[in-house]
Jmol script that loads the backbone (N, CA, C; Angstrom):
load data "model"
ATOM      1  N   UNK A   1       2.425  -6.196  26.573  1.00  0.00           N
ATOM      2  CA  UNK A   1       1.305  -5.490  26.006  1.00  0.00           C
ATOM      3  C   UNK A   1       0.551  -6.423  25.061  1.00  0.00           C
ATOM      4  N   UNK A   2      -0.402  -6.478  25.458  1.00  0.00           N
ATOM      5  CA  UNK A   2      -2.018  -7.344  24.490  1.00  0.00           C
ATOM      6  C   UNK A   2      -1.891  -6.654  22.965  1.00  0.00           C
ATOM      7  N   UNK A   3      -1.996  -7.456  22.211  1.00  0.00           N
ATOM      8  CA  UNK A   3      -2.580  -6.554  20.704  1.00  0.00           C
ATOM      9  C   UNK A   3      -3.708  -5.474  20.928  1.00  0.00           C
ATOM     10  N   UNK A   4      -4.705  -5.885  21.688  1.00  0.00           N
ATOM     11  CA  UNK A   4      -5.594  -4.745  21.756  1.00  0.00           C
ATOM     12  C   UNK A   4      -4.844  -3.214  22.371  1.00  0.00           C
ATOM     13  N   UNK A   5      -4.184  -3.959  23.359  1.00  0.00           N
ATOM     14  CA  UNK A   5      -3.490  -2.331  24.045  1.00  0.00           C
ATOM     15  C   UNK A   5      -2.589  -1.747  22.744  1.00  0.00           C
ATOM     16  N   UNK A   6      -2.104  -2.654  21.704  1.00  0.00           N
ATOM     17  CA  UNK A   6      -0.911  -1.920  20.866  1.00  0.00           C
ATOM     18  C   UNK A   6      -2.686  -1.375  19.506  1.00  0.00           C
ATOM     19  N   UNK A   7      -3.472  -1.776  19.396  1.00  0.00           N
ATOM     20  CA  UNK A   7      -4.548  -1.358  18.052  1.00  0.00           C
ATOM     21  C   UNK A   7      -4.774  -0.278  18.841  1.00  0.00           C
ATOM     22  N   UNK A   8      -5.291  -0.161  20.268  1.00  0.00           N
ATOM     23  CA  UNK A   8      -6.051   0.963  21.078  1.00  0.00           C
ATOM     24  C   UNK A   8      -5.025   2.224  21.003  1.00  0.00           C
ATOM     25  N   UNK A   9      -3.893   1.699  20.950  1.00  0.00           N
ATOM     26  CA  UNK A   9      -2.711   3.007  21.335  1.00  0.00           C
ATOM     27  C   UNK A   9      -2.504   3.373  19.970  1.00  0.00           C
ATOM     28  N   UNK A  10      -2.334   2.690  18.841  1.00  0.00           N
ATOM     29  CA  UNK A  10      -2.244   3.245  17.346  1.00  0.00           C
ATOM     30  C   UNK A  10      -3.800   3.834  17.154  1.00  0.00           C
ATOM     31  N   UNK A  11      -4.668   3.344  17.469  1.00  0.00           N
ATOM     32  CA  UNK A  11      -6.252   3.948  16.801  1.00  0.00           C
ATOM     33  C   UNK A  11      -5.883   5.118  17.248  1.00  0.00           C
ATOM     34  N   UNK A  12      -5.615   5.404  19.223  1.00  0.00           N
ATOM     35  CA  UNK A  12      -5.877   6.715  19.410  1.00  0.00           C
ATOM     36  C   UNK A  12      -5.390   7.992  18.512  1.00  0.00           C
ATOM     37  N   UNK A  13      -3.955   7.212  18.603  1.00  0.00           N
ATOM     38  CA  UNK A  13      -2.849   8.164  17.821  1.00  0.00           C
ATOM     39  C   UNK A  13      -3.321   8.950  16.278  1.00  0.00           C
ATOM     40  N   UNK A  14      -3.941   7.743  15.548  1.00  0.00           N
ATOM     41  CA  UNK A  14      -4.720   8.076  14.420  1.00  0.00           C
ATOM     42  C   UNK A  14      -5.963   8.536  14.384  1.00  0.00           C
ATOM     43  N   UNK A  15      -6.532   8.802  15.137  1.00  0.00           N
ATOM     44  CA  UNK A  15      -7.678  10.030  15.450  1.00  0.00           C
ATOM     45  C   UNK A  15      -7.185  11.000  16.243  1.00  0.00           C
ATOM     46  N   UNK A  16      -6.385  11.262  16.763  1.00  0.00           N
ATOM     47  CA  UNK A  16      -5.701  12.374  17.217  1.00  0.00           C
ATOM     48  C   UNK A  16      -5.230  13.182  16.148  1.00  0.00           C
ATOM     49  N   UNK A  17      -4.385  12.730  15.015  1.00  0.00           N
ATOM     50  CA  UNK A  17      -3.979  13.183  14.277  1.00  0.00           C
ATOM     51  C   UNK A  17      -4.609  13.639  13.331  1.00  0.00           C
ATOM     52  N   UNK A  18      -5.528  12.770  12.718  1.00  0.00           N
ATOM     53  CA  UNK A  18      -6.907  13.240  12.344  1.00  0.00           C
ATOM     54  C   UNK A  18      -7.436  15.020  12.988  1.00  0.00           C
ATOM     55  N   UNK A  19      -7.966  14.671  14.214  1.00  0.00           N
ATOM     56  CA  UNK A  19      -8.465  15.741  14.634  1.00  0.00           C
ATOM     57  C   UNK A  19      -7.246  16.832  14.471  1.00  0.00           C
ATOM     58  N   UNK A  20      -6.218  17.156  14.840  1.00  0.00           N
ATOM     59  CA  UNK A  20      -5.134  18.099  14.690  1.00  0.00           C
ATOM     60  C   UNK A  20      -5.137  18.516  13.331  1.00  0.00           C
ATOM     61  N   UNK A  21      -5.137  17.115  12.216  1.00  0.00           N
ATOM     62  CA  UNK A  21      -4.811  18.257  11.338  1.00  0.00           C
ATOM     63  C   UNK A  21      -6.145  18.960  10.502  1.00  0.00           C
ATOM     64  N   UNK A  22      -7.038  18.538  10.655  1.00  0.00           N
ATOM     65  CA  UNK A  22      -8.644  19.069  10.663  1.00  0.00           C
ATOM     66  C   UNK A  22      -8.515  20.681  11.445  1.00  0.00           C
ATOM     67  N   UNK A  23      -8.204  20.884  12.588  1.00  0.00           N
ATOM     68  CA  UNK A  23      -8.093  21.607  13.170  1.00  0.00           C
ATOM     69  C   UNK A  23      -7.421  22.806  12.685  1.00  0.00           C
ATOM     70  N   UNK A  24      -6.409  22.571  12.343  1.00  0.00           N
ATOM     71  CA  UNK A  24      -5.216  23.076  11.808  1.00  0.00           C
ATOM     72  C   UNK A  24      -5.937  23.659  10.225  1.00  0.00           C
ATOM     73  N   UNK A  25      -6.046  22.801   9.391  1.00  0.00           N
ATOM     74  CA  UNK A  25      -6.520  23.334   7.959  1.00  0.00           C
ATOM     75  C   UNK A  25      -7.491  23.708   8.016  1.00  0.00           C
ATOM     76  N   UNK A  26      -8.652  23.764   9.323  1.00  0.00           N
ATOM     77  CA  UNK A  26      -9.741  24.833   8.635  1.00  0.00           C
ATOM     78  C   UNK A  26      -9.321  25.768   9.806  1.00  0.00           C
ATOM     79  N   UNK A  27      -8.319  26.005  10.355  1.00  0.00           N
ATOM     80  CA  UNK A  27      -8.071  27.422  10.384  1.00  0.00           C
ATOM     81  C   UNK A  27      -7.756  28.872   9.068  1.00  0.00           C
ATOM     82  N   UNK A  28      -6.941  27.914   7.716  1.00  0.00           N
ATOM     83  CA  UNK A  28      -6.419  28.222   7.329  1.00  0.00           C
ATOM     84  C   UNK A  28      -7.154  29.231   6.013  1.00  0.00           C
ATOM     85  N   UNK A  29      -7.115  30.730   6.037  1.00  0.00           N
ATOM     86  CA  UNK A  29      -8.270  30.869   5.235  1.00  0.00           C
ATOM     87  C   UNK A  29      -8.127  30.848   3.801  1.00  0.00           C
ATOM     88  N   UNK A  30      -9.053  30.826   3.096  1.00  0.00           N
ATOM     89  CA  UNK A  30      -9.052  29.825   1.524  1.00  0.00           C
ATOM     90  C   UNK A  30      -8.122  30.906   0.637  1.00  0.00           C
ATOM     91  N   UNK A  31      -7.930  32.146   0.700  1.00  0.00           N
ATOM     92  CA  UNK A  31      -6.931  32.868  -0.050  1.00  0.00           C
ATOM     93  C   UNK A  31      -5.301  32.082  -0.131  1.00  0.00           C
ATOM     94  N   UNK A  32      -5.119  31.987   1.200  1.00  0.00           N
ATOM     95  CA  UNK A  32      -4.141  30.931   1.669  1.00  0.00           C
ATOM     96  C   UNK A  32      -3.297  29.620   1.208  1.00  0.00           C
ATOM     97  N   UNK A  33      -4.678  28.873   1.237  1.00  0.00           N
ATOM     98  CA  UNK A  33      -4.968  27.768   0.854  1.00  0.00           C
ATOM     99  C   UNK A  33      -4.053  26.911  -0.134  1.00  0.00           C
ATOM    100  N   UNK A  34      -4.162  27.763  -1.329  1.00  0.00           N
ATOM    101  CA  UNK A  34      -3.353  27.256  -2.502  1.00  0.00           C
ATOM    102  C   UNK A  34      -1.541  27.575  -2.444  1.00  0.00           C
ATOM    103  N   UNK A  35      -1.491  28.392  -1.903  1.00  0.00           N
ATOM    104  CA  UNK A  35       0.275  28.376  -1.556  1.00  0.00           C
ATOM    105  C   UNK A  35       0.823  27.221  -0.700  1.00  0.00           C
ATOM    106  N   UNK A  36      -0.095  27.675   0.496  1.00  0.00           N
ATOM    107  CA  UNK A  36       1.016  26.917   1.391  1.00  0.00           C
ATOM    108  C   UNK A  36       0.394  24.745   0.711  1.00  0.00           C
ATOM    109  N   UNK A  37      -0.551  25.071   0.138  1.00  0.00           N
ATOM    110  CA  UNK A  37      -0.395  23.622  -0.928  1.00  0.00           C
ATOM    111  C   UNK A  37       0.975  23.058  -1.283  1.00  0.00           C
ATOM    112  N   UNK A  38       1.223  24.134  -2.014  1.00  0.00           N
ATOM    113  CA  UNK A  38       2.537  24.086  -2.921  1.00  0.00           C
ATOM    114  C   UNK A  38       3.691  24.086  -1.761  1.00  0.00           C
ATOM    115  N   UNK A  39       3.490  24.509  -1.116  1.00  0.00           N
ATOM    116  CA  UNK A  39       4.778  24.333   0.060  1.00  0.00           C
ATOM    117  C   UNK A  39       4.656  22.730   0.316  1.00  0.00           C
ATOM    118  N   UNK A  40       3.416  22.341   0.253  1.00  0.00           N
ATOM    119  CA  UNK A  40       3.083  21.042   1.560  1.00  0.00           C
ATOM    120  C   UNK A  40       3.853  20.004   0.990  1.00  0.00           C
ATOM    121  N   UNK A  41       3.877  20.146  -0.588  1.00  0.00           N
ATOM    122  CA  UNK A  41       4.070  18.885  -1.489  1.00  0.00           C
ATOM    123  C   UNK A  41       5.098  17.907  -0.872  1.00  0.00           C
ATOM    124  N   UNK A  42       6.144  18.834  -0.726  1.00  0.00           N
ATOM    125  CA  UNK A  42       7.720  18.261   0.077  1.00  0.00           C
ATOM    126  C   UNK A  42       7.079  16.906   1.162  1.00  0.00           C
ATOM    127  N   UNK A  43       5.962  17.806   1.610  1.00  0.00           N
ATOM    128  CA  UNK A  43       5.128  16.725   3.486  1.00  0.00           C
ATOM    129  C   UNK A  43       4.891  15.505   2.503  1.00  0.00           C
ATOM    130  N   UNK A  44       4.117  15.756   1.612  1.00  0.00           N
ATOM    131  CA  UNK A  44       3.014  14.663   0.780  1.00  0.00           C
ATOM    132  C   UNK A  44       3.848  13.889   0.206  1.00  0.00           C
ATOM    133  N   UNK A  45       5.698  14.086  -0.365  1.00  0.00           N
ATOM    134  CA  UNK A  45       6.058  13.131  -0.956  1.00  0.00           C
ATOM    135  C   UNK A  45       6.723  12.308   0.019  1.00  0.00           C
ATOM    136  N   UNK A  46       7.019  12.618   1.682  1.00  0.00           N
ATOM    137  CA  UNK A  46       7.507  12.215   2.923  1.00  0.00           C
ATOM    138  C   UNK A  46       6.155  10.902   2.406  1.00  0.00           C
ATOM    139  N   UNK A  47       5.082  11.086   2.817  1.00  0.00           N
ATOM    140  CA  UNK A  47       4.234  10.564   3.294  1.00  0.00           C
ATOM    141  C   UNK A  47       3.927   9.289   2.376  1.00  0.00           C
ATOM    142  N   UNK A  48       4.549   9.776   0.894  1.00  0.00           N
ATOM    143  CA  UNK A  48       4.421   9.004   0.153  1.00  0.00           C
ATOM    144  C   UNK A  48       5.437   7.707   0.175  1.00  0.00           C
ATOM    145  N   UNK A  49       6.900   8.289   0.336  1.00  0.00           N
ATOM    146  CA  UNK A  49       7.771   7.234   0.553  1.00  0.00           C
ATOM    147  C   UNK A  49       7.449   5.956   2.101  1.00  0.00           C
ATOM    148  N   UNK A  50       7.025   7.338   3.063  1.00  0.00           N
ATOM    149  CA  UNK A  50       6.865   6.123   4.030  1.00  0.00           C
ATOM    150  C   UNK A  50       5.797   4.772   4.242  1.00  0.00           C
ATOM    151  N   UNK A  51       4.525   5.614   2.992  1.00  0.00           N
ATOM    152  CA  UNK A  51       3.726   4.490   2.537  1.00  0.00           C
ATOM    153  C   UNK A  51       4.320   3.241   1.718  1.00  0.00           C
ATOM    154  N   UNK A  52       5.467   4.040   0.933  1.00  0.00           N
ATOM    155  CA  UNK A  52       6.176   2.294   0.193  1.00  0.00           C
ATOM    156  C   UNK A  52       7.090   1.749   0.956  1.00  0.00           C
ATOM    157  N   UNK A  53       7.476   2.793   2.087  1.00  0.00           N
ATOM    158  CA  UNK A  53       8.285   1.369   3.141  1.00  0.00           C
ATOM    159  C   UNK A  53       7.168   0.304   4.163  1.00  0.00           C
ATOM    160  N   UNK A  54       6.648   1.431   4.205  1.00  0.00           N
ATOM    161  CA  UNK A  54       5.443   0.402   4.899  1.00  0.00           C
ATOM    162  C   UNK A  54       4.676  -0.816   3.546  1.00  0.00           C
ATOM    163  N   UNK A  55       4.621  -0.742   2.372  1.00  0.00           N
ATOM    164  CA  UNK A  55       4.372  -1.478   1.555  1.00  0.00           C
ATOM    165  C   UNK A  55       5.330  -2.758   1.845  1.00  0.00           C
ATOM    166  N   UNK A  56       6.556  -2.059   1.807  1.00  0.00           N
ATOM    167  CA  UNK A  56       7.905  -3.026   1.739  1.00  0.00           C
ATOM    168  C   UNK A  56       7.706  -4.128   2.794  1.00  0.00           C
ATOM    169  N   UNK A  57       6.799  -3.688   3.922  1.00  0.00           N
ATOM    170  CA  UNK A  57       7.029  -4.723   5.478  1.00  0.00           C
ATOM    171  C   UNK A  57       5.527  -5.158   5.466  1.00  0.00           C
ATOM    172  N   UNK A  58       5.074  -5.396   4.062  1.00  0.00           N
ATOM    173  CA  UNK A  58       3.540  -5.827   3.928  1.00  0.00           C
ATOM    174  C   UNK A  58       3.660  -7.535   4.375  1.00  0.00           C
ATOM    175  N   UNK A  59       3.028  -8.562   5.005  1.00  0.00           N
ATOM    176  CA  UNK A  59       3.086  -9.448   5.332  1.00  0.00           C
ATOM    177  C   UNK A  59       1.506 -10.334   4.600  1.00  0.00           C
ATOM    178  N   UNK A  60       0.683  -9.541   4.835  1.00  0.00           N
ATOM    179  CA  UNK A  60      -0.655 -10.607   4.965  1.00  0.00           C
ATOM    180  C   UNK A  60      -1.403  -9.840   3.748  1.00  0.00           C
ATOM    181  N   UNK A  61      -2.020 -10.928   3.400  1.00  0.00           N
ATOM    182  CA  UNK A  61      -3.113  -9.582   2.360  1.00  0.00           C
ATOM    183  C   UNK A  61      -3.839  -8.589   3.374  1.00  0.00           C
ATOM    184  N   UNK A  62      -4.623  -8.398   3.917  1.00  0.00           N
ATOM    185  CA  UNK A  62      -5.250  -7.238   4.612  1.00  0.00           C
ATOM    186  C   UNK A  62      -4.012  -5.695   4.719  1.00  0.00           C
ATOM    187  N   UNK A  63      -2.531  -6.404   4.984  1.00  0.00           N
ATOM    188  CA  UNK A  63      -1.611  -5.260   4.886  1.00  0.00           C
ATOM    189  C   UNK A  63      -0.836  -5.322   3.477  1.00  0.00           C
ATOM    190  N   UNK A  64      -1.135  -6.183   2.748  1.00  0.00           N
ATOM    191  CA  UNK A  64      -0.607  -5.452   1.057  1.00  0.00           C
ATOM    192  C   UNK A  64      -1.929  -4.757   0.759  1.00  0.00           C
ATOM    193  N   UNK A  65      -3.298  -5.075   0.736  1.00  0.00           N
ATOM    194  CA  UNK A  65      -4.065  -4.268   0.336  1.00  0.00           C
ATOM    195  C   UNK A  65      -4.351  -2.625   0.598  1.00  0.00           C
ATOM    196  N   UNK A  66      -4.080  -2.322   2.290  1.00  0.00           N
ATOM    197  CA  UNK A  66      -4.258  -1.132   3.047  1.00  0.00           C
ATOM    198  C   UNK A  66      -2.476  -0.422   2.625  1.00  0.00           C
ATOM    199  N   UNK A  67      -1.515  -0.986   2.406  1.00  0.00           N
ATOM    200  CA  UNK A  67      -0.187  -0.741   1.966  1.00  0.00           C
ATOM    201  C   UNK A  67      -0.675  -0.049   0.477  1.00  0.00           C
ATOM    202  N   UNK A  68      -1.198  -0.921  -0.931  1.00  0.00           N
ATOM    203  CA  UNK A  68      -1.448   0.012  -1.752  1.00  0.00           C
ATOM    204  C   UNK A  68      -2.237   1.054  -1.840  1.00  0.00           C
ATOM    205  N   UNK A  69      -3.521   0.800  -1.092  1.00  0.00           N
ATOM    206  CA  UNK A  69      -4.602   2.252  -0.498  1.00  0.00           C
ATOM    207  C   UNK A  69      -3.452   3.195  -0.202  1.00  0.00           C
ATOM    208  N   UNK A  70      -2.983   3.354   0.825  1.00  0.00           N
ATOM    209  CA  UNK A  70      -1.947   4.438   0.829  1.00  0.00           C
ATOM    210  C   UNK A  70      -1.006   5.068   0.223  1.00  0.00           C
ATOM    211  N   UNK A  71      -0.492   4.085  -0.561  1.00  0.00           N
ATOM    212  CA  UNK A  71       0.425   4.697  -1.722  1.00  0.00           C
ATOM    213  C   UNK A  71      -0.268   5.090  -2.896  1.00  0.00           C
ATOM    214  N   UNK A  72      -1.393   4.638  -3.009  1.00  0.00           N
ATOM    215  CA  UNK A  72      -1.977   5.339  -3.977  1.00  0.00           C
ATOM    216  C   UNK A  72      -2.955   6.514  -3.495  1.00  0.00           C
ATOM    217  N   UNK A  73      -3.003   6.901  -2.243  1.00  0.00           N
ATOM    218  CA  UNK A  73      -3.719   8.174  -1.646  1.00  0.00           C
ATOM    219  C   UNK A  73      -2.848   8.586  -1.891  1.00  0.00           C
ATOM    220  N   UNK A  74      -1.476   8.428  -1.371  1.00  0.00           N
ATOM    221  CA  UNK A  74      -0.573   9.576  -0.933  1.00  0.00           C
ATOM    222  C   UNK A  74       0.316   9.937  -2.634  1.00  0.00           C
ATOM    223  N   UNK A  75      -0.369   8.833  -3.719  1.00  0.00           N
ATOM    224  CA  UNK A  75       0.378   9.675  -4.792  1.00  0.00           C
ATOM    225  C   UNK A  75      -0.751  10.791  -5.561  1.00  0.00           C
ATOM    226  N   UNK A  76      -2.033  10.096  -5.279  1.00  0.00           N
ATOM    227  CA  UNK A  76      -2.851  11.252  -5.433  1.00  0.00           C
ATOM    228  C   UNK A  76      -2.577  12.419  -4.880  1.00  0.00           C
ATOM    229  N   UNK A  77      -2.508  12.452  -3.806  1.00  0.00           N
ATOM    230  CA  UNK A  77      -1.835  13.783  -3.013  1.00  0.00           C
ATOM    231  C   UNK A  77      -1.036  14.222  -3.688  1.00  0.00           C
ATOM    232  N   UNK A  78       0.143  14.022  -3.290  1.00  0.00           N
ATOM    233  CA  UNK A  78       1.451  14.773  -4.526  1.00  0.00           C
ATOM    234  C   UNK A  78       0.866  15.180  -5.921  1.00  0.00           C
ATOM    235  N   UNK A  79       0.212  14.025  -6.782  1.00  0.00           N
ATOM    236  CA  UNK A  79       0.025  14.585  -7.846  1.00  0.00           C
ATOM    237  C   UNK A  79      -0.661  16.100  -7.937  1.00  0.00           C
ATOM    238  N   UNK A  80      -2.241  15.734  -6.865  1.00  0.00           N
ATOM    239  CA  UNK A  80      -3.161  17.022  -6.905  1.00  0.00           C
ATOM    240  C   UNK A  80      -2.439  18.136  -6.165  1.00  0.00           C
ATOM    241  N   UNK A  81      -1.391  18.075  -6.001  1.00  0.00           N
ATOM    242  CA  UNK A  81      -0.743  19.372  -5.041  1.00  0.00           C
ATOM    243  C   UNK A  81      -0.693  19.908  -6.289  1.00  0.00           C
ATOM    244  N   UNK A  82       0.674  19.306  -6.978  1.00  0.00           N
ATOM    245  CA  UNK A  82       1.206  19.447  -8.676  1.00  0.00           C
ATOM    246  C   UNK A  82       0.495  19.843  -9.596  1.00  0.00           C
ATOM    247  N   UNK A  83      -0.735  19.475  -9.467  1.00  0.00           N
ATOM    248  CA  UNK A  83      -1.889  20.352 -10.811  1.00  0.00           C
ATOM    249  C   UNK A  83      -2.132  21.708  -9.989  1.00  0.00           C
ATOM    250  N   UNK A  84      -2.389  21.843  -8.717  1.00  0.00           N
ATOM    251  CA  UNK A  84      -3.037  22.660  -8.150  1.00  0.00           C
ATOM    252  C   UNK A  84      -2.269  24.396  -8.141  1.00  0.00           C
ATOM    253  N   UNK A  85      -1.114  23.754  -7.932  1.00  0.00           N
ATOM    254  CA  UNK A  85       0.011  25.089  -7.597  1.00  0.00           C
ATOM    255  C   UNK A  85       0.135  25.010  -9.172  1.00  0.00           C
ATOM    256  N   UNK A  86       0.113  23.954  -9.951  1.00  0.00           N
ATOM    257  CA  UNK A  86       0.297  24.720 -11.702  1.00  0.00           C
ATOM    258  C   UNK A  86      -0.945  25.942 -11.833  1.00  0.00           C
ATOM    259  N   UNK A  87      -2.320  25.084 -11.623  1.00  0.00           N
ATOM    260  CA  UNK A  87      -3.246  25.950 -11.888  1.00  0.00           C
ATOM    261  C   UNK A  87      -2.871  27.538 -11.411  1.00  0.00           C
ATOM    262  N   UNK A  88      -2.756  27.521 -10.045  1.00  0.00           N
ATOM    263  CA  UNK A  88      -2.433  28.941  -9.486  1.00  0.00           C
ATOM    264  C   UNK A  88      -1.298  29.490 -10.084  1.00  0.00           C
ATOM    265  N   UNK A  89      -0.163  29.180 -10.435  1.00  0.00           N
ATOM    266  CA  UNK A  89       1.142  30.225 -11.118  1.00  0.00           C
ATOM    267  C   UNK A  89       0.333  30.486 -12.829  1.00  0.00           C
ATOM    268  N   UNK A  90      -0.602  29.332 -12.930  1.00  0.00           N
ATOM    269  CA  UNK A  90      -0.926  29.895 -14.711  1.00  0.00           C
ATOM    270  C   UNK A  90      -2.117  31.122 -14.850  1.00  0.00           C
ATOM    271  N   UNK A  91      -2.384  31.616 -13.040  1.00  0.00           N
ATOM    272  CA  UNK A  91      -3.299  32.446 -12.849  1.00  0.00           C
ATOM    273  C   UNK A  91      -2.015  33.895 -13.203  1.00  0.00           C
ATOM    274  N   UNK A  92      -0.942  34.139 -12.611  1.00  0.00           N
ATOM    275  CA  UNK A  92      -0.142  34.768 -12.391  1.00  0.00           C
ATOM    276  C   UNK A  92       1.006  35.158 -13.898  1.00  0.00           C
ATOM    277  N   UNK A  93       0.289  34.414 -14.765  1.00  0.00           N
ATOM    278  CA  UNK A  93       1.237  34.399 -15.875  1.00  0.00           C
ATOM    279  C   UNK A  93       0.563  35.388 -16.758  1.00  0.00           C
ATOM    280  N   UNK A  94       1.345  36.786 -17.659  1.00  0.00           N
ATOM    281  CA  UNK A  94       0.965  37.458 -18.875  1.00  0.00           C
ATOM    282  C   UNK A  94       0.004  37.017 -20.380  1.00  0.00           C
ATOM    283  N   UNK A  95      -0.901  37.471 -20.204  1.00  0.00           N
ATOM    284  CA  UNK A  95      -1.570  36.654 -21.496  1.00  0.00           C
ATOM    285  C   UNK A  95      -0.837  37.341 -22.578  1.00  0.00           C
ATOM    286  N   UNK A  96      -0.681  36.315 -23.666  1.00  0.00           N
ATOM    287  CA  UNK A  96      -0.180  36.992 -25.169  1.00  0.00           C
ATOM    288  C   UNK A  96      -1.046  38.458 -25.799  1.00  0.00           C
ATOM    289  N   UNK A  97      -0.293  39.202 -25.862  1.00  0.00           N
ATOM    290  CA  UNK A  97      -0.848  40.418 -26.742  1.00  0.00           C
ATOM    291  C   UNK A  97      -1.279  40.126 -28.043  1.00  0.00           C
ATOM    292  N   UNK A  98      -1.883  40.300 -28.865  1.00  0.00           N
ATOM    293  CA  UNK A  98      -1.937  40.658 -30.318  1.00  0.00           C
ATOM    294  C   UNK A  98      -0.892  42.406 -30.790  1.00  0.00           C
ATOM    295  N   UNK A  99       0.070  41.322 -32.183  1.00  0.00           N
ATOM    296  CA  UNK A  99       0.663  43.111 -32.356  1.00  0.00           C
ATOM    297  C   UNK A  99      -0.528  43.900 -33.170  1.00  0.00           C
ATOM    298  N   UNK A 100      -0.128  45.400 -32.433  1.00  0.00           N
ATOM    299  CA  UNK A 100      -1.138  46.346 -32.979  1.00  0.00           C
ATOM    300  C   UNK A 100      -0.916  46.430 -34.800  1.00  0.00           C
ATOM    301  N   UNK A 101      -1.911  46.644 -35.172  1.00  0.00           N
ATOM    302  CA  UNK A 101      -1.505  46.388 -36.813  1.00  0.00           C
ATOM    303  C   UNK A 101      -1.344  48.164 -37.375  1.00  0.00           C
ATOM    304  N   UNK A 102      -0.989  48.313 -38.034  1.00  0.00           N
ATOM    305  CA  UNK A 102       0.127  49.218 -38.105  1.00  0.00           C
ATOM    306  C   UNK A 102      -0.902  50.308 -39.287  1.00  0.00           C
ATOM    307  N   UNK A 103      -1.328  51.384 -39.041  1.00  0.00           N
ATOM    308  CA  UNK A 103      -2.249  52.205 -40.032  1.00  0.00           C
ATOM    309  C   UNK A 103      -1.889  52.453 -40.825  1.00  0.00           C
ATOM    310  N   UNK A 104      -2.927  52.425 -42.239  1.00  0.00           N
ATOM    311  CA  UNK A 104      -2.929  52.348 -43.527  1.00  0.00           C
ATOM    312  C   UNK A 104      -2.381  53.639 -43.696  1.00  0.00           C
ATOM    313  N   UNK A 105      -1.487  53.959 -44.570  1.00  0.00           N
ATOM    314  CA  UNK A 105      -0.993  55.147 -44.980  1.00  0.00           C
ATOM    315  C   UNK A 105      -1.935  55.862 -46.021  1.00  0.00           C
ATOM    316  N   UNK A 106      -2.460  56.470 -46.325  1.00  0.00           N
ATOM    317  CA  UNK A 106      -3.049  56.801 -47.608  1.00  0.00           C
ATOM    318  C   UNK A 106      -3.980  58.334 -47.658  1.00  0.00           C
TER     319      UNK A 106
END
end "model"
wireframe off; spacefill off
backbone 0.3
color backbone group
């Protein structure tokens, strides 16, 4: 196999996947949205480790440079999952009362 046949067979793969998961998340309707976030995180920190093994087998600059692009997408990811599902449970949380103040006797 030619390098071009092995770039042509990875490009496809990576616009395939592309399109699937495009597909997939705007099915998903926006009420939705923010949970299964918080589920995904587990995917996003996968994605994250396999970006630093792929860092690890960096050879040339063009692949240490595209090696840190990814690890630093994919920690953005994780992180913005992490603010996101905070934001939503601090929707779900009791606001503080004030105590009622207690009538003047008189």
């Amino acid at each position: 196999m030619s390098e071009l046949d092995v770039f042509l067979s990875n490009f496809t793969i990576f616009v395939l996947a592309i399109l699937c998961g495009f597909a997939v998340i705007s099915k998903v309707p926006a009420t939705l949205h923010t949970p299964l976030m918080s589920g995904a995180n587990s995917i996003h920190g996968i994605v994250l480790v396999g970006a630093m093994f792929i860092a690890i087998a960096a050879d040339s600059p063009i692949s240490y440079l595209l090696s840190f692009v990814a690890v630093a997408f994919a920690t953005l990811n994780v992180v913005g999952g992490y603010v996101v599902t905070d934001r939503m449970l601090q929707m779900f949380k009791r606001k503080p009362t004030a105590p009622k103040a207690e009538k003047a006797e008189g």
